[in-house]
C-alpha positions in Angstrom: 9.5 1.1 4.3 6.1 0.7 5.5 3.3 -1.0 3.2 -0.1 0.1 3.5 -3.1 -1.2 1.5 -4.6 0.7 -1.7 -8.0 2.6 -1.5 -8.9 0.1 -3.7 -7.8 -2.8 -1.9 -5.9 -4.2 -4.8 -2.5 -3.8 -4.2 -0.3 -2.9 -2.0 2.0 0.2 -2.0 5.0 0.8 -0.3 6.1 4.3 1.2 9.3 5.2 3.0 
Protein backbone atom coordinates (compact mmCIF):
# COMPACT_ATOMS: atom_id res chain seq x y z
CA UNK A 1 0.00 0.00 0.00
CA UNK A 2 1.46 3.16 -0.95
CA UNK A 3 0.17 6.61 0.63
CA UNK A 4 0.28 9.57 -1.31
CA UNK A 5 -0.93 13.02 -0.27
CA UNK A 6 -4.51 14.58 -1.20
CA UNK A 7 -4.83 17.44 -3.93
CA UNK A 8 -5.90 19.22 -1.11
CA UNK A 9 -3.23 18.46 1.18
CA UNK A 10 -5.49 17.46 3.97
CA UNK A 11 -5.32 13.99 4.22
CA UNK A 12 -3.70 11.35 3.28
CA UNK A 13 -5.00 8.43 1.03
CA UNK A 14 -3.88 5.07 0.76
CA UNK A 15 -3.82 3.00 -2.68
CA UNK A 16 -2.74 -0.47 -3.22
Amino acid sequence: IVSYPDDAGEHAHKMG
